[in-house]
FILUMGU-949378 format. One record per residue (C-alpha): y, x, z. Coordinates in steps of 0.2 Angstrom, whole numbers, plus 2048, in hexadecimal, padded with zeros to 3 digits. Example, Ala and Ser with C-alpha at 12.3 -4.5 7.8 and 13.67 -1.06 7.14 Angstrom:
BEGIN
7EA83E827
7FB844824
// end
This chain:
BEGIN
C39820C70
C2D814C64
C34806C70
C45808C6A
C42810C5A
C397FEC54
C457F3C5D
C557FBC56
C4B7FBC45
C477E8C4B
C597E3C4D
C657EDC3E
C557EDC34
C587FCC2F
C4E80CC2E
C4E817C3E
C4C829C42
C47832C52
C49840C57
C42846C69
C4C854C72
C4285FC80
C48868C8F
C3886FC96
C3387EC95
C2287DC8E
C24888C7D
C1087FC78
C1686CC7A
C1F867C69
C1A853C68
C2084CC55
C1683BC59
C1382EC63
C04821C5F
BF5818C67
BE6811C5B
BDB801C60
BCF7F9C57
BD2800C46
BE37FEC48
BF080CC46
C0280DC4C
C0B81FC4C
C1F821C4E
C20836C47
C3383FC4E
C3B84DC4D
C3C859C5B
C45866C62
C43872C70
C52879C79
C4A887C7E
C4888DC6E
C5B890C6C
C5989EC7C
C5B8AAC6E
C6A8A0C64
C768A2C74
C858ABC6B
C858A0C5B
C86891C69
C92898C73
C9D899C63
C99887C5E
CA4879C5E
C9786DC5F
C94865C6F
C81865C6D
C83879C6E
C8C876C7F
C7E86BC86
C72875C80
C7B885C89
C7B87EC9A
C6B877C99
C63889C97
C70892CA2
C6A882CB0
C5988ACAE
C5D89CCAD
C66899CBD
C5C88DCC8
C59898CD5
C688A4CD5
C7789CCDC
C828AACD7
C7B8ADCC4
C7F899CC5
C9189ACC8
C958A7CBC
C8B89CCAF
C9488DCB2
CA6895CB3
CA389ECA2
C9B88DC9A
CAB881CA2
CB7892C9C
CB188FC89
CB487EC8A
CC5881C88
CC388EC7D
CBA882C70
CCE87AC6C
CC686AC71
CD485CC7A
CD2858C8E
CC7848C8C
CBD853C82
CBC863C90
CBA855C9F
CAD84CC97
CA385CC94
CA9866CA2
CA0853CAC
C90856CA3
C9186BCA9
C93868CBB
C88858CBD
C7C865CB6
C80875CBC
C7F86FCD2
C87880CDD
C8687FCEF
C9A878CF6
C9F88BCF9
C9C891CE7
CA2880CE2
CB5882CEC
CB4893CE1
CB288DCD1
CBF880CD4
CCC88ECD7
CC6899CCB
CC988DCBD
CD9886CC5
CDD899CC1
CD789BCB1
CDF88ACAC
CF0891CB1
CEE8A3CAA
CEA897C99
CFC88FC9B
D0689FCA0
CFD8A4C8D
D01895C84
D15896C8C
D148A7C88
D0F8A5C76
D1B897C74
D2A8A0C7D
D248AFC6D
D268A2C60
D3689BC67
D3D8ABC67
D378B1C56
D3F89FC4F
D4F8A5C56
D518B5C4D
D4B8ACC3E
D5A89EC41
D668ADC48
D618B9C36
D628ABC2B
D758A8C2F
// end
């Protein structure tokens, strides 16, 4: 990070900030520096750090974030929550890939994320065919709501048209 940090401050010559995001799960290992010392010489690049571990107790507001960071940050911990249970795995991924579309975001949006979910969140080829199905089926129920909701609106229009004449 002090590699970049001075070279992008190097070439826009511009000031730079850091900021180091952690996955482990350490809760003691909070580095805010990097810097080495020799012969009376000092150099030391100080950043901002975050944890995501320390948003386990944050789940709900996440879930109802439209920030992508939230969405990252929910399938990192559900990946480690889930590691060694297949099954608890599946059920954590369909429900992340479901809010996806939930969120109101655009396709490009969903595939790029829902990319980022499964590259994640690896099921065995069994629970894998599963989930496909399962959100073939929930991305149809989703249409028959929307044609449904349309069809309402089309219908109330209608009487509108048919009342005002």
């Amino acid at each position: 990070m002090f590699v970049y940090n001075y070279r992008i401050f190097d070439r826009y010559d511009r000031p730079v900030a850091s900021m180091a995001v952690l996955a482990d799960e350490r809760d003691s290992w909070r580095p805010d520096h990097y810097g080495y010392a020799l012969w009376g010489s000092e150099m030391v690049n100080r950043f901002a750090m975050v944890k995501l571990i320390d948003f386990q107790d944050r789940l709900d507001v996440m879930e109802g974030s439209a920030n992508p960071f939230a969405v990252v940050t929910l399938a990192h911990l559900t990946a480690r929550r889930t590691r060694h249970d297949d099954q608890a795995r599946f059920s954590g991924k369909l429900q992340l890939i479901k809010n996806l579309y939930r969120r109101g975001w655009d396709r490009k949006q969903i595939l790029a994320m829902f990319h980022f979910i499964d590259w994640l969140l690896r099921l065995p080829e069994g629970l894998e065919n599963r989930l496909w199905d399962e959100i073939q089926k929930y991305e149809q129920d989703e249409l028959a709501v929307k044609i449904l909701a349309y069809k309402k609106k089309e219908t109330y229009n209608t009487c509108i048209r048919t009342l005002n004449n």
